[in-house]
N, C-alpha and C positions, 0 to 999 in steps of 0.2 A: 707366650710362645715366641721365640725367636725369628724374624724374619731371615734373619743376616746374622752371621759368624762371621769375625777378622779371627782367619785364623793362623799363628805359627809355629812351625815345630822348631822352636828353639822355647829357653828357659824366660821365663819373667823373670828382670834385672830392672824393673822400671823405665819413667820413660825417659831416660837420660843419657841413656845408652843409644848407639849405633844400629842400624840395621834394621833388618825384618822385625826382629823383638822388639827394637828404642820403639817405631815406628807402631806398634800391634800395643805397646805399654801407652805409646803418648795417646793413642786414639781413645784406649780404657781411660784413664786421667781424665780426659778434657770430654769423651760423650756421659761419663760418670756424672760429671760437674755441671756439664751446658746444655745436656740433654736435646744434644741437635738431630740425635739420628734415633728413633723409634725404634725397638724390639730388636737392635745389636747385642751382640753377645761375641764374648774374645775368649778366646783358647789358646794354651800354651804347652808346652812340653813340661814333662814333669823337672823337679829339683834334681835329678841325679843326672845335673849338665855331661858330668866330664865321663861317668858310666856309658852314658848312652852311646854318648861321642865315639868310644870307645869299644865299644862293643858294633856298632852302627859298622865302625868302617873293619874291625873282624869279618864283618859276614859280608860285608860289599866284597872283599879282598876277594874272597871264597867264592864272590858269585850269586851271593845268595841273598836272602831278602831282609832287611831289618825287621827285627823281633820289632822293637819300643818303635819303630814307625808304623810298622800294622796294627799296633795295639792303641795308638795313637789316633789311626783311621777309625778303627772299631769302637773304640768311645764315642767319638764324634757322630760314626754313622749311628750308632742305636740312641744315643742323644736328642737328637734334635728331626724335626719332621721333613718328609722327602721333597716337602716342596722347599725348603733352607736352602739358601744363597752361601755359598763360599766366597768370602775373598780372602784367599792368602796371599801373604806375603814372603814367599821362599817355592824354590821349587820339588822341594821333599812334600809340603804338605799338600800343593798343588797336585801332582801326582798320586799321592796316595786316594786324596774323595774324588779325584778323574777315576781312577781304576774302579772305585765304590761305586761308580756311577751319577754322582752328584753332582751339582751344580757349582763350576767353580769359576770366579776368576781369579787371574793373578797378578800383581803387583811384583815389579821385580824392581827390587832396590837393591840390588848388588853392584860395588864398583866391577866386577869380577868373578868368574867362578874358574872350577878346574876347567868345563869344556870352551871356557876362553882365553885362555894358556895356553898356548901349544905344546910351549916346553916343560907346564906341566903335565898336561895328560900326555905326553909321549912318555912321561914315566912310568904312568898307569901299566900296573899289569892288563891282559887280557880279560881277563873278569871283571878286572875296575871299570875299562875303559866301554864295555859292553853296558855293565849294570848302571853307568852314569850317565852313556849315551841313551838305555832305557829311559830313565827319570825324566833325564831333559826332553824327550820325545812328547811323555804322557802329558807333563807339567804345561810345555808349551803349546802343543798340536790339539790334548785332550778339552782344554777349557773356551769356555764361551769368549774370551778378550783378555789380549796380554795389554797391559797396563808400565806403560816409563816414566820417570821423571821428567825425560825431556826428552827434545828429538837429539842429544848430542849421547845420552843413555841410548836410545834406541839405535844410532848409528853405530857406536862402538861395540852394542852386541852381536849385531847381524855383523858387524863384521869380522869380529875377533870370533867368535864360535865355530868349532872344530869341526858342527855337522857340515852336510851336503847344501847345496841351493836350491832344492825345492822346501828341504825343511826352514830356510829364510825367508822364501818367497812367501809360505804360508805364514809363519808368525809375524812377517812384515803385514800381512794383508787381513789379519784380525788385531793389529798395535790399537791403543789407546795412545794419547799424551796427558799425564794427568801431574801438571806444573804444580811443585809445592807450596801453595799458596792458597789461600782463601778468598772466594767468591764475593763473600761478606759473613761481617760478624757479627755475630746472635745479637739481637738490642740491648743494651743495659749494661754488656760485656765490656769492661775498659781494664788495660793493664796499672795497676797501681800507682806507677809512673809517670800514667797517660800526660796530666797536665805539664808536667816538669819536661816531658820530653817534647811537647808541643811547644811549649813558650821557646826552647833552643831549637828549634827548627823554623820556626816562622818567618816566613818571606826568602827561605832558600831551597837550592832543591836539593833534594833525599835521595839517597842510592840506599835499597835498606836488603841486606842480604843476611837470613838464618841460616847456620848449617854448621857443621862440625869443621873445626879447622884443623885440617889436616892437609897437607901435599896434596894429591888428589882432587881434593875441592877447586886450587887455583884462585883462592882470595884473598891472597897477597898480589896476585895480580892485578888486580880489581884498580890501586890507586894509580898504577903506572899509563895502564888505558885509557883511564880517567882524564889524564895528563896529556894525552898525546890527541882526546877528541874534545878540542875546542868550544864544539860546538851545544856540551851540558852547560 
């Protein structure tokens, strides 16, 4: 029986991917493999990615509710037992087991969404801008602890987000900080590498940074800083 679902409503693309899903695929990968976390269980959105997508934002346009997100919820609720732990990762699935009544937390790894755009959601028709401000309401105010990568994630949502200040006030004051990075690693676990990368490291210091390089990330800035603070 399942204690704990990582769950998102996006497709499984493995874990090499970006996002809620890289991140929902890499945890499947490595607790499959290392067996750190007891009676986890992952869920994904079905294979008909660009359907769904497509169909999702027809009925958001109109107002109205996603078909494949309800159906989505409703698997999951009649699945797994009422005392089940949610944590997803996006704020569609979030929202959807908050409204089911279940237990959720959420993890928000997004650089961005429409409600931190301004000049996007001022494109939003009235129904968009209604049915997205809904989501974001349940997603964040409905679950037990909003979860960031870091306080500089956490600061750029509260303050780019298009809601009001009481609804910042409240998902400032249930935040997490949960730094992508490991506590420690299972015993026995060593990257194949390991030796080879120790011998060229030995007796200097390490700056070791994981993550997709892209703009955004700012890891090309990493050697310039590097340079100007003496004192590594």
């Amino acid at each position: 029986m399942a204690k704990y679902v990582s769950a998102c409503y996006r497709v499984d693309k493995g874990p090499k991917k970006g996002g809620g899903g890289g991140v929902n695929a890499l945890l499947k990968y490595y607790n499959n493999k290392l067996k750190v976390i007891e009676g986890l269980e992952h869920e994904f959105k079905d294979k008909k990615g660009a359907i769904t997508r497509l169909w999702d934002k027809a009925k958001v346009k109109a107002g109205k509710k996603s078909f494949f997100l309800d159906r989505f919820g409703k698997i999951l609720d009649k699945k797994y037992e009422p005392e089940t732990l949610f944590l997803c990762h996006e704020v569609d699935s979030a929202a959807e087991m908050v409204r089911r009544g279940r237990k959720v937390l959420l993890v928000y790894h997004n650089q961005f969404t429409v409600s931190t755009v301004k000049d996007d959601f001022e494109k939003l028709s009235q129904s968009e801008k209604e049915k997205s401000e809904e989501i974001e309401r349940l997603a964040f105010l409905g679950v037990k602890a909003v979860a960031f990568p870091s306080e500089g994630a956490k600061k750029s949502y509260l303050e780019n987000v298009v809601l009001d200040e009481d609804f910042k006030s409240k998902v400032a004051s249930k935040s997490e900080i949960l730094y992508n990075a490991c506590n420690e690693i299972p015993k026995g676990v060593k990257p194949d590498c390991s030796e080879r990368v120790l011998a060229q490291i030995k007796g200097r210091k390490v700056l070791l940074t994981v993550s997709t390089l892209y703009d955004a990330k700012g890891v090309d800035l990493i050697p310039d800083q590097l340079k100007k603070n003496q004192k590594l």
